[in-house]
C-alpha positions as a Markdown table, in Angstrom:
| # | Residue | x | y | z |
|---|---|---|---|---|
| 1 | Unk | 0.0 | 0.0 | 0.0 |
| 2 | Unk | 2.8 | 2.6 | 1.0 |
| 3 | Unk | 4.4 | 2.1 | -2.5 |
| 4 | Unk | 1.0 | 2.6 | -4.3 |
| 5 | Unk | 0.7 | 6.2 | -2.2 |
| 6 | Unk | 4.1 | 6.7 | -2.8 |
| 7 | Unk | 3.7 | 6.9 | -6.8 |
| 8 | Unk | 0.3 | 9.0 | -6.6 |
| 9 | Unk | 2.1 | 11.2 | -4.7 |
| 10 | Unk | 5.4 | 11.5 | -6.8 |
| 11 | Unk | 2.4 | 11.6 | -9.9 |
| 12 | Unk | 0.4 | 14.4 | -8.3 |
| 13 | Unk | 3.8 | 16.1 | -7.6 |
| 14 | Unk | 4.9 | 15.6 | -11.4 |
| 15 | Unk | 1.7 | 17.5 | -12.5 |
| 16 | Unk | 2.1 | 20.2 | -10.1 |
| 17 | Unk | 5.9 | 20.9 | -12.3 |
| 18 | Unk | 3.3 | 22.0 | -15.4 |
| 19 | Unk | 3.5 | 25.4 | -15.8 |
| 20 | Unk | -0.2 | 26.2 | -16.1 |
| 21 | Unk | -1.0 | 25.0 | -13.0 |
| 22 | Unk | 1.2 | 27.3 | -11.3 |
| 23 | Unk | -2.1 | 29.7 | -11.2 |
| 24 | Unk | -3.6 | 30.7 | -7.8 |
| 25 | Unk | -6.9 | 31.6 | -9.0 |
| 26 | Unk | -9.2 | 29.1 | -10.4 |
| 27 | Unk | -12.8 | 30.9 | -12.0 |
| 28 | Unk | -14.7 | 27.9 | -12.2 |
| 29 | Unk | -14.0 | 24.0 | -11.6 |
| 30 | Unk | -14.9 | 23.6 | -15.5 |
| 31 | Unk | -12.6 | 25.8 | -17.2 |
| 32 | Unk | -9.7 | 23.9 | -14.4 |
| 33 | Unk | -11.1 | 20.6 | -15.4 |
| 34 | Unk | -9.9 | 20.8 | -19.0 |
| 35 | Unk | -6.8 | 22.3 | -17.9 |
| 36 | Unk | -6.3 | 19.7 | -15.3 |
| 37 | Unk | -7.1 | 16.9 | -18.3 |
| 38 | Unk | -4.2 | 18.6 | -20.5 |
| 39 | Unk | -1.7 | 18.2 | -18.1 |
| 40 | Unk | -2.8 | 14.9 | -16.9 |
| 41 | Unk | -2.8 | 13.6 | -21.1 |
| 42 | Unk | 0.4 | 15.3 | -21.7 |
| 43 | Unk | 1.9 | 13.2 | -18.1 |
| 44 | Unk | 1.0 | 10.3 | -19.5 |
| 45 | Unk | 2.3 | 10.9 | -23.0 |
| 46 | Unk | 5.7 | 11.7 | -21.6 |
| 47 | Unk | 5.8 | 8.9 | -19.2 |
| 48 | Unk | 4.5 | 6.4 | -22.2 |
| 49 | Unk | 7.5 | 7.8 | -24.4 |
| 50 | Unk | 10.4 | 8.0 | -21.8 |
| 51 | Unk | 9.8 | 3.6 | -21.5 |
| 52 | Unk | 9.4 | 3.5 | -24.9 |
| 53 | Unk | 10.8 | 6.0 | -27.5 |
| 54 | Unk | 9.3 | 4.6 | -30.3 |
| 55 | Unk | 5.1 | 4.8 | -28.7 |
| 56 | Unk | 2.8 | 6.3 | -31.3 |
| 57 | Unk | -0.9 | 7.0 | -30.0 |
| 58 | Unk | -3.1 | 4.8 | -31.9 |
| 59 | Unk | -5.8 | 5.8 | -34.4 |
| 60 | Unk | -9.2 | 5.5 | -32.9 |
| 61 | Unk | -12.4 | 4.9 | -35.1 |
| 62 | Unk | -15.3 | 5.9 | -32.6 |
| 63 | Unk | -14.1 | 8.2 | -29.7 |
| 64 | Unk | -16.9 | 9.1 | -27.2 |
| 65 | Unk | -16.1 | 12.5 | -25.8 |
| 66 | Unk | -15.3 | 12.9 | -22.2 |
| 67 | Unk | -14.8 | 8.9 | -22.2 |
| 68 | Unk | -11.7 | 9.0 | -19.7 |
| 69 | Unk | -13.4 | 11.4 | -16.9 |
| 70 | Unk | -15.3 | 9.3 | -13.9 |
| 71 | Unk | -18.4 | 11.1 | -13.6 |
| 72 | Unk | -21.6 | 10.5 | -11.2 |
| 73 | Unk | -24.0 | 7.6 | -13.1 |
| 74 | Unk | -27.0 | 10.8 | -12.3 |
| 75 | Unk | -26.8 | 13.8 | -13.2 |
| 76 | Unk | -25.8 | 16.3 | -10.5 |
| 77 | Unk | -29.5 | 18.7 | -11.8 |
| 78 | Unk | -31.3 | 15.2 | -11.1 |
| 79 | Unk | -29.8 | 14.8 | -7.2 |
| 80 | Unk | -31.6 | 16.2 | -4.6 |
| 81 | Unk | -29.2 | 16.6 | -1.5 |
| 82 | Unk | -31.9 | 18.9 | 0.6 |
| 83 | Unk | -32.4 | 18.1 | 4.1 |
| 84 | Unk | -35.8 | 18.3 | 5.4 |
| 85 | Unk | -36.3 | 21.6 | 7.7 |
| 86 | Unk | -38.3 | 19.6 | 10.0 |
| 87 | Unk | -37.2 | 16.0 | 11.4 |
| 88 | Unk | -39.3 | 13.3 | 11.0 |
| 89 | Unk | -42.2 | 12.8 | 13.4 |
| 90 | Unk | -41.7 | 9.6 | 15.9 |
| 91 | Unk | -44.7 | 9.3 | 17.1 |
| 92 | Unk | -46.0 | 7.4 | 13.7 |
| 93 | Unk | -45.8 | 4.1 | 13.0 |
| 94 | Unk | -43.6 | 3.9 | 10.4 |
| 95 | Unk | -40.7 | 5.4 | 12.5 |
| 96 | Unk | -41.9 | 3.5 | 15.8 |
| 97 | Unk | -38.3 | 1.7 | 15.2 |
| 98 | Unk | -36.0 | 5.0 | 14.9 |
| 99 | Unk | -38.0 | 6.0 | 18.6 |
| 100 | Unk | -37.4 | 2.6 | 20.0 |
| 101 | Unk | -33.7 | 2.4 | 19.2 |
| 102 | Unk | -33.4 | 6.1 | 20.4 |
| 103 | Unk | -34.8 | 5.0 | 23.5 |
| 104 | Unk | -32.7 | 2.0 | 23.9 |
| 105 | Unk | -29.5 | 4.7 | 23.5 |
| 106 | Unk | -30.4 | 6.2 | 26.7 |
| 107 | Unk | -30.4 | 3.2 | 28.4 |
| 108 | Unk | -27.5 | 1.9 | 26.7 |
| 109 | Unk | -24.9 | 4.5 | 26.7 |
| 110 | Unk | -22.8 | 3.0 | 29.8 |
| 111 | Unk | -21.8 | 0.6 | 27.7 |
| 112 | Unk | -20.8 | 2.5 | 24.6 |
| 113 | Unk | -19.0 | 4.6 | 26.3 |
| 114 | Unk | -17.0 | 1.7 | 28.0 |
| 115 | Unk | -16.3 | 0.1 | 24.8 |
| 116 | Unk | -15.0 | 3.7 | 23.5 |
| 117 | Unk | -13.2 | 4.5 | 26.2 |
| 118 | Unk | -9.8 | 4.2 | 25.3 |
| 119 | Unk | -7.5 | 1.5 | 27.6 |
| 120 | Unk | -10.5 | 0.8 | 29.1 |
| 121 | Unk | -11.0 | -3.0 | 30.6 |
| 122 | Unk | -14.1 | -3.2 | 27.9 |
| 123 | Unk | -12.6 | -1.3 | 24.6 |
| 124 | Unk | -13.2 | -3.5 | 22.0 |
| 125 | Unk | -11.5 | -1.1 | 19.5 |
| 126 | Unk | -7.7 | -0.9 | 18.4 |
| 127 | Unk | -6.5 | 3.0 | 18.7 |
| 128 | Unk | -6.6 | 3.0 | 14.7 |
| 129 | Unk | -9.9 | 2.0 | 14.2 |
| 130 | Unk | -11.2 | 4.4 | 16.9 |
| 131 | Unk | -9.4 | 7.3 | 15.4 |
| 132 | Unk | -10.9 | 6.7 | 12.3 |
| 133 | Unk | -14.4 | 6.4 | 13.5 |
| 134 | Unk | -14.4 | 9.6 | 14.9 |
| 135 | Unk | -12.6 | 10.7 | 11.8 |
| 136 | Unk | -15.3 | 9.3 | 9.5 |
| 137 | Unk | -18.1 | 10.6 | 12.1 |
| 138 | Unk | -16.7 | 14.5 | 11.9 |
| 139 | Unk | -16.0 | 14.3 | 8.1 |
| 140 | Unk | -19.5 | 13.2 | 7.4 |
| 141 | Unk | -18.6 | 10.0 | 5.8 |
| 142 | Unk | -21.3 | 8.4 | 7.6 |
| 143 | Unk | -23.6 | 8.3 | 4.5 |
| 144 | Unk | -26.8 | 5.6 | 6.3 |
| 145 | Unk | -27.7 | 3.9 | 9.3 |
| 146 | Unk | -30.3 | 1.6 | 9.6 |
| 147 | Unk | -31.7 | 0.0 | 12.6 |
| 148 | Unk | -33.5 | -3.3 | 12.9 |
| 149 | Unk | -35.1 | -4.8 | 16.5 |
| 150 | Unk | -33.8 | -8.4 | 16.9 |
| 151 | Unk | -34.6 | -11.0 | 19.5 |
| 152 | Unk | -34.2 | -10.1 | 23.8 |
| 153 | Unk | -33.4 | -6.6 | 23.4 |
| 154 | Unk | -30.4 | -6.5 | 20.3 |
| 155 | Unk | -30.2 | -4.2 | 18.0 |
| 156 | Unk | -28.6 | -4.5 | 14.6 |
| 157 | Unk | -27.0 | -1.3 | 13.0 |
| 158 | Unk | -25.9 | -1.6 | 9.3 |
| 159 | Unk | -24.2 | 1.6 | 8.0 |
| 160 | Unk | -22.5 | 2.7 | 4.9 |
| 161 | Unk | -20.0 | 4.6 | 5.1 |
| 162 | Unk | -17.7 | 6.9 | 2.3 |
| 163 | Unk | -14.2 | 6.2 | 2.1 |
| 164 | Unk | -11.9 | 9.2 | 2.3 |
| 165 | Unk | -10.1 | 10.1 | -1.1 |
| 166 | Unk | -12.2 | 7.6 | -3.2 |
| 167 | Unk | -15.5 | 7.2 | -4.3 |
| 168 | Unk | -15.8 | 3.8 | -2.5 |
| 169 | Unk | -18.4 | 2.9 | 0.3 |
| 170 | Unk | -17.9 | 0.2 | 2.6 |
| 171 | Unk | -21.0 | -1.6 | 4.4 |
| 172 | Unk | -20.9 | -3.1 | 8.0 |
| 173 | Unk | -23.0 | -4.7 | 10.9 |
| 174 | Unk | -22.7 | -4.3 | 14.5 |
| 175 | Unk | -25.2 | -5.9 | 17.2 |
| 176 | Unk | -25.6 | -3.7 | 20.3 |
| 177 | Unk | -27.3 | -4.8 | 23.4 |
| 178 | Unk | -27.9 | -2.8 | 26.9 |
| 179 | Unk | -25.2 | -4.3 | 28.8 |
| 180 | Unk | -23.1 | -4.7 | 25.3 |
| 181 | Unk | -22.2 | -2.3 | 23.0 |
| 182 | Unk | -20.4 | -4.1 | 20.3 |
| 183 | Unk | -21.9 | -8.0 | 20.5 |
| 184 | Unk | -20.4 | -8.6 | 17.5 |
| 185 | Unk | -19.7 | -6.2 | 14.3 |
| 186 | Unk | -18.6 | -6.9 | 10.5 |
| 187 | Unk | -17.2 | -4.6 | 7.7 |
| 188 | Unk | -16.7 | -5.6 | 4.0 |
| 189 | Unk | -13.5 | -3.4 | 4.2 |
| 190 | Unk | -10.5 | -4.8 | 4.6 |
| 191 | Unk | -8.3 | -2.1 | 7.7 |
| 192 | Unk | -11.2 | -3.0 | 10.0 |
């Protein structure tokens, strides 16, 4: 992994030598988009010629415009990122879940704050993976929660959360209980 960061950052590095982006204003994220594409094409075309002198950029029959930029699958006019003014109401019965499991909070939050107390005798979390909860929590990575009632008082949590730098999400489980915080917990990434 560290010689993976090692050549983004000697890449992003490279770029930063073009002269056009020595600029310190940028008007709009378009116009510095097609600048930032130049440099990025002409990169690659220096770096495919310095390992081999004799590369020649092939002839293409069908190019579809914008083909090498990763773009959202929506459209960013068809998105709608407004939050509601007014939280939901909890008394009705469709959100009778979201009420129970704030209620069970209250009565569990000795035990959360046990297993998140750090070198305490019932942390279940490595130093790392603490940090980076918090760090996901105050960078707003946390994109869902969901909360379903199990059997003698567990809850299960599944959340989704956005992985800094990338446009990756990772989904996990954890099982609470009153006198339990963590009664077990799964991610489907792979630092935990």
């Amino acid at each position: 992994m560290q010689s993976v960061r090692a050549v983004v950052e000697q890449t992003i590095a490279d770029l930063k030598l073009s002269k056009v982006m020595e600029w310190n204003q940028i008007n709009s994220v378009a116009d510095f988009e097609e600048v930032l594409d130049c440099v990025i094409g002409l990169h690659n075309l220096r770096v495919l010629l310095k390992y081999n002198p004799q590369f020649d950029i092939p002839r293409r029959r069908a190019a579809i415009e914008d083909e090498h930029i990763f773009k959202p699958q929506v459209p960013a006019k068809d998105v709608d990122l407004k939050i509601p003014a007014d939280s939901p109401d909890l008394s009705l019965e469709k959100y009778c879940h979201i009420r129970e499991f704030k209620e069970f909070l209250a009565s569990g939050a000795p035990a959360i704050k046990n297993a998140l107390e750090l070198h305490g005798k019932e942390c279940v979390f490595f130093p790392t993976v603490r940090k980076r909860g918090i760090n996901l929590y105050n960078g707003a990575y946390v994109l869902q929660l969901k909360v379903q009632k199990e059997l003698l008082g567990v809850w299960t949590v599944k959340y989704v959360v956005g992985a800094s730098y990338s446009y990756e999400t990772h989904i996990g489980y954890v099982q609470m209980s009153r006198d339990n915080a963590v009664e077990g917990s799964i991610c489907d990434c792979f630092s935990g």
